[in-house]
N, C-alpha and C positions, 0 to 999 in steps of 0.2 A: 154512332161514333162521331167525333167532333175533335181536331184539330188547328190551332192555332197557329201562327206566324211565330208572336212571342210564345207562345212555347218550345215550337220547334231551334228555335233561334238560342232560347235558353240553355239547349243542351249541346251547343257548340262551343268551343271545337272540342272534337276528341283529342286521343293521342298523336303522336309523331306515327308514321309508320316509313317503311323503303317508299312505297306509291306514295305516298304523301307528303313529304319534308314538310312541309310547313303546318302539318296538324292536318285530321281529316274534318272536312266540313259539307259533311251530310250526314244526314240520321233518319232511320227510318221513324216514321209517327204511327203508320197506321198499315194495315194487312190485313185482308180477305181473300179467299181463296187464291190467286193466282196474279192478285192485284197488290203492291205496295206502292206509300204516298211518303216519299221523301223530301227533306225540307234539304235544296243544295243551296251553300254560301262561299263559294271558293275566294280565297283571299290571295291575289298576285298573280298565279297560275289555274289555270284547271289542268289539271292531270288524266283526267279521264280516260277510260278505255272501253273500247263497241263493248255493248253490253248483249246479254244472252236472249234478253225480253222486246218487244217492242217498249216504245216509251214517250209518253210526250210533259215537255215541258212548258210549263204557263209563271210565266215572267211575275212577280212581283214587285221588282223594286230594280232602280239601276238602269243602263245602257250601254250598248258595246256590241262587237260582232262575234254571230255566230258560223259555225261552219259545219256541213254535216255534207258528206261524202265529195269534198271539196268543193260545194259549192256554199260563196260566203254571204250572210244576210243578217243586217243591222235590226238590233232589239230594245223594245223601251217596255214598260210595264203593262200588261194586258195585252201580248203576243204570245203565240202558242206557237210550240214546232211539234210535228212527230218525227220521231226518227225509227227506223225498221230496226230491228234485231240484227245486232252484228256489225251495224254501216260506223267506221269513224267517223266522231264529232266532237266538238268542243268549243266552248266558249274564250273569247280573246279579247283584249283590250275593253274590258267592262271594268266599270267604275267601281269606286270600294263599296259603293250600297246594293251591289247586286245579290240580290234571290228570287232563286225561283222554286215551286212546286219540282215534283220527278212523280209521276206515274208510269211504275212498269207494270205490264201486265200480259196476260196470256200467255201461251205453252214455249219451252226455249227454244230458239230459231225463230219467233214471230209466228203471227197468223197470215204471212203472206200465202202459203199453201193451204189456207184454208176459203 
């Protein structure tokens, strides 16, 4: 399997949704057993909410601060974060060129009890 940037980019944004006002901009690329590779590009806000999987994210493009279970850390391209299943986080004051990679993966709740 083999994923792209401009691909994944190409099929942004979707629709409007409630969670999303300004169009949703994520899409899934790729899936294997317990593992999905999302392409995020939030434009203005992230909206995001704890998600059910672990998850880490690997910066592409752009800079700005992140936060995950209120603690805040500045990101430029080629940073990685994990974040555990469940904990809030999101992305703030990032520039218009921000993307990044989304790997969730393993059983919902995290592997932390494993």
């Amino acid at each position: 399997m083999k994923a792209t940037v401009a691909d994944a980019l190409a099929q942004l944004p979707l629709p409007k949704t409630d969670k999303w006002p300004l169009g949703v901009w994520d899409v899934q690329v790729m899936a294997h057993g317990t593992m999905t590779l999302e392409i995020f590009a939030p434009k203005g806000t992230d909206f995001q909410t704890p998600h059910e999987q672990d998850e880490l994210y690997v910066i592409v493009s752009g800079s700005g601060e992140f936060t995950s279970d209120g603690q805040p850390y500045t990101f430029a391209p080629g940073d990685v974060f994990f974040v555990p299943a469940g904990v809030e986080h999101r992305f703030t004051r990032f520039t218009d060129d921000f993307v990044t990679w989304v790997i969730f993966y393993g059983p919902r709740g995290g592997e932390a009890g494993t």
